[in-house]
SELO-304498 format. One record per residue (C-alpha): residue in one letter; x, y, z. Coordinates in steps of 0.1 Angstrom, whole numbers, plus 5000, padded with zeros to 4 digits. Layout:
BEGIN
A,X,Y,Z
...
% end
This chain:
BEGIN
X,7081,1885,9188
X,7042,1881,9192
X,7021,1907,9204
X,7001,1882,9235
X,6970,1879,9229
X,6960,1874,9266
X,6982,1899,9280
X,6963,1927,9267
X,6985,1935,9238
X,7018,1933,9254
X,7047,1924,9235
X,7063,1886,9244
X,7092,1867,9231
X,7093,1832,9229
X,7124,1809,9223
X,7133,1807,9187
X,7117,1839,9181
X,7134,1872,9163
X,7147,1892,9194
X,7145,1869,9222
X,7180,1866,9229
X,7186,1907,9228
X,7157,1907,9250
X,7177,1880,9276
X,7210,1893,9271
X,7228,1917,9296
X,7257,1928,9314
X,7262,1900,9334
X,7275,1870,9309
X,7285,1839,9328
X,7242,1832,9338
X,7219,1822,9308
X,7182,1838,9313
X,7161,1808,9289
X,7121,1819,9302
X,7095,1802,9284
X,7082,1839,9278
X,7092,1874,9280
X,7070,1903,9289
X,7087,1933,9275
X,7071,1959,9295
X,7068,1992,9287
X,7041,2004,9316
X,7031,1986,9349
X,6997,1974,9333
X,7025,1950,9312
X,7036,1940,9340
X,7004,1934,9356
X,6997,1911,9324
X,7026,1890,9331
X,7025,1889,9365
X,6984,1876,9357
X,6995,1853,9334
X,7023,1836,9357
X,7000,1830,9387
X,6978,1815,9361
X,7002,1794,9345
X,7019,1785,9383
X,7052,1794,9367
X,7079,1813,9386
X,7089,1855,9378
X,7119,1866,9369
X,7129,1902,9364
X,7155,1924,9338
X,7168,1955,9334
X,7202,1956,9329
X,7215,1920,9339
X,7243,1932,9368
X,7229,1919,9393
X,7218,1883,9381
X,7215,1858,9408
X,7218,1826,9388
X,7210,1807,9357
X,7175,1803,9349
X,7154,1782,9331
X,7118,1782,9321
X,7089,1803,9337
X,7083,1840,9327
X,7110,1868,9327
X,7094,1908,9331
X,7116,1928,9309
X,7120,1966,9320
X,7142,1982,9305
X,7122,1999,9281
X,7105,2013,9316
X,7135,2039,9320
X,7116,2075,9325
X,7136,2097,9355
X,7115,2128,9365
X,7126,2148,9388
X,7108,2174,9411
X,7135,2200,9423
X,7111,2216,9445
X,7107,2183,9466
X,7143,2170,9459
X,7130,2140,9442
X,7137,2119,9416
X,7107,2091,9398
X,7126,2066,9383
X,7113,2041,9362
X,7120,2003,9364
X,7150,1999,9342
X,7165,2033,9343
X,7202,2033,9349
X,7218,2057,9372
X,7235,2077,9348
X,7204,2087,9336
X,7193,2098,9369
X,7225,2118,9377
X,7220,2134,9341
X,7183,2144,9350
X,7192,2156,9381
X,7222,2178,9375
X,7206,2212,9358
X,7186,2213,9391
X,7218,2214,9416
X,7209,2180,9426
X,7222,2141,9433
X,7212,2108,9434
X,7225,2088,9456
X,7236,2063,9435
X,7267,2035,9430
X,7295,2037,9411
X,7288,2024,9376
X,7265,2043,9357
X,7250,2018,9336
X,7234,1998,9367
X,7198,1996,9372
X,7186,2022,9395
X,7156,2004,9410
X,7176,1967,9417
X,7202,1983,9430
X,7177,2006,9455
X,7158,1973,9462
X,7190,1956,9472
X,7201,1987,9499
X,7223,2009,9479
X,7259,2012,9489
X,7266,2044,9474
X,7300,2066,9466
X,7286,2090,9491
X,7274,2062,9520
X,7291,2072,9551
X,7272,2106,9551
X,7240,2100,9533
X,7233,2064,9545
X,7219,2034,9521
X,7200,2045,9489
X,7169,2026,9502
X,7169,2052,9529
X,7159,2076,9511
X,7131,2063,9495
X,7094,2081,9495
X,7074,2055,9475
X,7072,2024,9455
X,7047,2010,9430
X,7047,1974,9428
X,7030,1947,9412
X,7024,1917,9436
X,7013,1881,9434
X,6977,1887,9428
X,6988,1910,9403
X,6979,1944,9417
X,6995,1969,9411
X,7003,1992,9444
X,7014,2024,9459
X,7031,2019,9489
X,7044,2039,9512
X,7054,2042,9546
X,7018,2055,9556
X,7000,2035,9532
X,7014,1998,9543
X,7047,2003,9566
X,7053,1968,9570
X,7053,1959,9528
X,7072,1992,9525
X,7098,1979,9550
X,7100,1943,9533
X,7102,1958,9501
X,7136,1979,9504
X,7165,1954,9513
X,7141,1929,9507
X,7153,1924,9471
X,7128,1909,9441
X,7110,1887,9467
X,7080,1902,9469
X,7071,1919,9437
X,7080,1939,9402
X,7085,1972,9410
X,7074,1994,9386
X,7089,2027,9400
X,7109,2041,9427
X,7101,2081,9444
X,7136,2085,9457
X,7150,2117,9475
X,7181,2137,9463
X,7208,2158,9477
X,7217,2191,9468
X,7250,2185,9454
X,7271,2196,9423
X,7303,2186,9434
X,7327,2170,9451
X,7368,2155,9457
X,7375,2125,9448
X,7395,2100,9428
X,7419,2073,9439
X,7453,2067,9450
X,7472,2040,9431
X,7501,2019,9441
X,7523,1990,9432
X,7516,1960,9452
X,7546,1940,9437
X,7569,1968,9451
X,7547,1978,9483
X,7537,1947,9509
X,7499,1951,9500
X,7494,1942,9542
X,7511,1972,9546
X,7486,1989,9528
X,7455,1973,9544
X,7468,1980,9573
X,7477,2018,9566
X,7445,2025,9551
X,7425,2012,9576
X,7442,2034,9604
X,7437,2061,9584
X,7400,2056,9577
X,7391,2050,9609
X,7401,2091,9616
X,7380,2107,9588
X,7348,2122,9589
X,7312,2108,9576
X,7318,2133,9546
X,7345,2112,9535
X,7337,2077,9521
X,7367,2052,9508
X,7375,2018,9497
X,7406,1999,9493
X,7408,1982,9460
X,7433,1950,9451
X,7437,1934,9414
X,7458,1918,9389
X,7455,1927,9356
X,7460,1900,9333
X,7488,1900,9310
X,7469,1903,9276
X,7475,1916,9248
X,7440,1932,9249
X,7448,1951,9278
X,7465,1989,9279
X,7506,1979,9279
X,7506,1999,9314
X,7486,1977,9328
X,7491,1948,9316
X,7500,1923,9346
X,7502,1946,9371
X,7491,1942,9405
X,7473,1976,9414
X,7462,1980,9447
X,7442,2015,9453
X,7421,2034,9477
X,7394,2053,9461
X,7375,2085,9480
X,7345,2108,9477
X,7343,2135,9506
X,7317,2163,9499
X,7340,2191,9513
X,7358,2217,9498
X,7392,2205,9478
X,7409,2218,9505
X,7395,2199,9529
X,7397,2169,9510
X,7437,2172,9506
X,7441,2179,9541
X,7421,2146,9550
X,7440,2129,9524
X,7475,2144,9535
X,7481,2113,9560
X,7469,2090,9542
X,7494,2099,9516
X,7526,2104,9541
X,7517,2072,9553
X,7511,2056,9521
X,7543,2068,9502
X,7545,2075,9468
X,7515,2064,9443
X,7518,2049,9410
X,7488,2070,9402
X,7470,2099,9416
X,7434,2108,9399
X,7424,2132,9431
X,7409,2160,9423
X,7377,2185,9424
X,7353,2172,9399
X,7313,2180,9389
X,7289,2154,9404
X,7283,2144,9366
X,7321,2130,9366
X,7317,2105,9397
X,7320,2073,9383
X,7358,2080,9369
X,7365,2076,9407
X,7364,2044,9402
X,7361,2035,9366
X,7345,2004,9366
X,7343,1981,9334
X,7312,1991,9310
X,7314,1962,9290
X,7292,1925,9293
X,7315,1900,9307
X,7310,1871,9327
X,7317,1871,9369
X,7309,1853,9404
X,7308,1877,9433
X,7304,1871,9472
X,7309,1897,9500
X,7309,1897,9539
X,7299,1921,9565
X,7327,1921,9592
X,7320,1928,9633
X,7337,1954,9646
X,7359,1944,9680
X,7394,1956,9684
X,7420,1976,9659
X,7413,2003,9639
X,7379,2012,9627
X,7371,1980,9649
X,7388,1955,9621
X,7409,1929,9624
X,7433,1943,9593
X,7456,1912,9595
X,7429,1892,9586
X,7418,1914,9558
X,7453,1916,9544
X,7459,1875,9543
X,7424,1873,9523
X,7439,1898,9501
X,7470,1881,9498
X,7446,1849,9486
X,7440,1870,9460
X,7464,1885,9446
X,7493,1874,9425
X,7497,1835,9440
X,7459,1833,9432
X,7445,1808,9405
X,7432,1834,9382
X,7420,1868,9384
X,7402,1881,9418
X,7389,1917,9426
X,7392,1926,9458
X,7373,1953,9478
X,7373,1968,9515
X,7346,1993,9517
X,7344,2015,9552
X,7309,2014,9565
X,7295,2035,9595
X,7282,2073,9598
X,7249,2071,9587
X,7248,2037,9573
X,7244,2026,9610
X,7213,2044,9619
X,7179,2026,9619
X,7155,2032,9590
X,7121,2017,9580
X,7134,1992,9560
X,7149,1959,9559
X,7186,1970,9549
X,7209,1943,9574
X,7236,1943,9592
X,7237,1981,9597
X,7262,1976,9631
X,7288,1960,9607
X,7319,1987,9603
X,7329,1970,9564
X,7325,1947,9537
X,7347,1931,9519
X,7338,1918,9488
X,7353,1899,9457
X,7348,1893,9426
X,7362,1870,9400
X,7358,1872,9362
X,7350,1834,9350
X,7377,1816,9336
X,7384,1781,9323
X,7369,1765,9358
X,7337,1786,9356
X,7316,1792,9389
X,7327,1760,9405
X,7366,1769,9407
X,7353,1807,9417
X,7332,1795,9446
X,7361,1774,9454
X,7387,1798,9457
X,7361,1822,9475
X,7355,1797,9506
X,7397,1794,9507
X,7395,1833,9507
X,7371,1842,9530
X,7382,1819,9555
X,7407,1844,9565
X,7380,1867,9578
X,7357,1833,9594
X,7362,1848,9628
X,7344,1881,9621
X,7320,1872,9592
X,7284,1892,9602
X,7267,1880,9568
X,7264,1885,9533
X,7252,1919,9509
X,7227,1912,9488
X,7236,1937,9464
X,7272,1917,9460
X,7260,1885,9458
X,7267,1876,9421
X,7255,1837,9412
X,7244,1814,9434
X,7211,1822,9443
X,7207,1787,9466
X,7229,1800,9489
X,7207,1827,9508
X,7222,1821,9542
X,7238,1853,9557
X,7222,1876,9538
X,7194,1884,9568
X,7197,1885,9605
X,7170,1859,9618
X,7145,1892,9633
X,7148,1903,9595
X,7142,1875,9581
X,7111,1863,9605
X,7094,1896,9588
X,7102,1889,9556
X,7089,1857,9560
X,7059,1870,9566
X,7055,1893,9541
X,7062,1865,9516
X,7039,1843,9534
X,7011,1870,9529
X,7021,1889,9498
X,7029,1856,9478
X,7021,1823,9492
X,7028,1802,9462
X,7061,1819,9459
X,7061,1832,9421
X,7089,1853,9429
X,7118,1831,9442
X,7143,1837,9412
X,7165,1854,9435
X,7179,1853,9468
X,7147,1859,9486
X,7134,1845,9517
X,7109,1815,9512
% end
C-alpha cells in the first residue's frame, strides 16, 4: 500500500504489497484481477487520478466494486477500486436515491425504507448498485416498473480525458443514452441519481417442486401458460437446479433436483393468491411454498441467492416471441432444461425470466432487445473442467433455443469478455460506436464487453 505520489495522494496497491489481494478479491472467484496498480478510490477526484495516470501510461482501466459481474481474467494495466465509494442518499421529496459507486443494493433498500420508498433493484443484495444499473437492471419488480436504467436522472462519470462529468439527459443525451446499457465502455461512473417507487410491500416467494417426481417439461410448459395471463404487477421466473450431493449441503437438499417458480406482484395478498391459484391447480402439489406478504426490506428471500464468493461461467439469451404462449416456443425451453438438469456433466442453474409490460417500452438509453418476451439464462459453478467444459456444455444447451435466440444480456454475461456478439442490435451498437469513438479513441476502457 503506497500513498501515489502522482495521483494526488491517492491510495495504490501494487503486486506484492500488504493488501493488494483484499483489494482484488470479490465475489466472483473463478477470474483473477492481477493490475499493475490499484486506485482505491474513495471520491471521483481518485478516480480522476487514475483515470490521468492510465491515459498517461497507455494502459487499459478496469473497474471494482463487488466482483459479480466480472467479465474475464485480467492482467496488467490499472484496476479503479470503488468500493469504499458506497454513500446512498436519498431525497424522499423527489423519490430519489444518490448512490455511490460501489454501494450494494441492500444498502439502498435499507436507506430507502424509513421513507416508504424502493429501489428498483435485483435480487441479491450484496450486488453493486451502479454495475448492475449500467448493465440495464432486470429487477424483481421488471414487468411493471421496466429496467433499472430507466429510471435513472443523472450520472457522474469520469471519461478518457479524465473529466469528470454530469450528464444528463439535457446536458448530453446522446453520452447519457450510451452510458446506461452501455456497460463500463465509456467511463468510471462515480454516482448514479436514480428514481424510487413508493413501496413498502409486497407478495412474493416461490413455489418449489420435485423435478425427479414431476416431468420438469411439464412444468416449463405449465408455467409459461400461466404467465402469459398475469398482469404487469406480477413478475416471475422459472428456476431449475441440482443440488450436489455434499456433505456441505443442508441433508434436505442434498441432490435434489428443485425446479421452482419464483414471484413478486405489488398487489394486495389477496390478489396475489388469486393470481397464483392456477398456477398452483395446474402445478400440483409443491415441495415447498415460501408465498407470502412480506416488507420490501425482506425481497431477496424470494429468491435466496448464494452470498458467498465462489467461482461461475454465466451466458443468457433473449428469445423472439412468435407462436405459443407468452409468444415462446416452451418445448424448446424445456429440452435446454433437460440439458441441464440431472443427465448434465456437473452442476447448471437454470433460469426463465418473463419479460414484457414495461420492459418493452422505449427509453433514452441503450438497454437492447426490449421486443424480446424472455431470457433464459444459465449458470454453472466451475468445476474440475473450469470455463472451457462450461462454455462447452453451454453451446450444447443453448442449441435447443438456436431457432429463437434474439441476443445476449449483458448483465448475465459471466466470463468471456471476447465474445461480445449478441449483446447489441447493430442500430445500438453503430451509436455506441460512436460514442466510444469520441468519448475514448484509444480505447482505455475495453476490460469488458464493450463495443470497440
Amino acid at each position: 500500500m503506497t500513498t501515489d505520489p502522482g495521483s494526488s495522494g491517492t491510495l495504490t496497491f501494487r503486486p506484492g504489497e500488504a493488501g493488494y489481494d483484499a483489494e482484488t478479491s470479490g465475489f466472483q472467484t473463478g477470474f483473477a484481477l492481477r493490475p499493475d496498480v490499484v486506485f482505491a478510490a474513495s471520491g471521483p477526484q481518485d478516480v480522476v487520478a487514475a483515470v490521468a495516470h492510465a491515459a498517461a501510461a497507455g494502459l487499459p482501466v478496469g473497474v471494482h466494486a463487488t466482483g459479480h459481474g466480472l467479465p474475464d481474467t485480467a492482467e496488467g494495466g490499472v484496476l479503479v477500486g470503488t468500493r469504499r465509494m458506497d454513500s446512498v442518499t436519498v431525497d424522499a421529496a423527489a423519490r430519489t436515491a444518490r448512490i455511490g459507486a460501489g454501494a450494494r443494493w441492500g444498502a439502498v433498500v435499507e436507506a430507502a425504507a424509513p421513507h416508504g420508498l424502493a429501489p428498483l433493484n435485483g435480487s441479491a443484495p450484496s450486488v453493486g448498485a451502479v454495475g448492475y444499473t449500467l448493465g440495464g437492471g432486470l429487477g424483481i419488480l421488471a414487468r411493471e416498473f421496466g429496467y433499472t436504467a430507466d429510471h435513472v436522472r443523472s450520472v457522474d462519470v469520469v471519461t478518457a480525458d479524465a473529466t469528470l462529468r454530469h450528464v444528463t439527459p439535457d446536458s448530453d443525451p446522446e453520452l447519457f443514452h450510451g452510458l446506461l446499457g452501455g456497460g463500463a465502455g465509456l467511463g468510471v461512473v462515480t454516482s448514479l441519481e436514480v428514481g424510487l417507487v413508493p413501496l413498502t410491500r409486497l407478495y412474493g416467494g416461490s413455489l418449489g417442486y420435485d423435478g425427479r417426481a414431476v416431468d420438469p417439461a411439464a412444468l416449463v410448459h405449465a408455467y409459461t401458460r400461466w404467465a402469459a395471463t398475469v398482469p404487469d404487477t406480477l413478475t416471475s421466473s422459472l428456476a431449475a437446479l441440482v443440488h450436489p450431493d455434499l456433505p456441505s449441503m443442508p441433508p434436505a437438499l442434498r441432490g435434489t433436483y428443485l425446479v421452482s417458480v419464483r414471484i413478486a406482484c405489488t398487489g394486495s395478498a389477496a390478489e396475489g393468491e388469486r393470481l397464483v391459484a392456477p398456477l398452483r391447480a395446474a402445478l400440483g402439489p409443491a415441495v415447498s411454498d415460501t408465498l407470502r406478504e412480506m416488507p420490501y426490506g425482506d425481497s431477496h428471500t424470494i429468491h435466496s441467492d448464494p452470498d458467498f464468493p465462489h467461482p461461475y461461467y454465466g451466458d443468457s439469451r433473449f428469445l423472439d416471441t412468435g407462436p405459443g404462449p407468452g409468444g415462446l416456443d416452451a418445448g424448446a425451453v424445456a429440452e435446454l432444461v433437460a440439458r441441464c438438469g440431472p443427465g448434465a456433466d456437473g452442476m447448471h442453474i437454470v433460469q426463465l425470466n418473463q419479460l414484457g409490460g414495461a420492459l418493452a417500452r422505449p427509453a433514452p438509453n441503450a438497454v437492447p432487445h426490449r421486443d424480446a418476451g424472455w431470457l433464459v439464462r444459465i449458470l454453472s459453478p466451475l468445476g474440475e473442467g473450469g470455463r472451457d467444459a462450461a462454455r462447452a456444455h453451454h453451446a450444447r444447451a443453448f442449441s435447443a433455443i438456436a431457432g429463437q435466440s434474439a441476443g445476449r444480456s449483458l448483465n448475465f454475461a459471466f466470463g468471456g469478455a471476447d465474445r461480445a456478439e449478441g449483446i447489441y442490435d447493430p442500430q445500438t451498437r453503430k451509436r455506441l460506436a460512436a460514442l466510444k469513438a469520441a468519448y475514448d479513441p484509444a480505447n482505455l476502457f475495453r476490460r469488458n464487453y464493450g463495443v470497440a
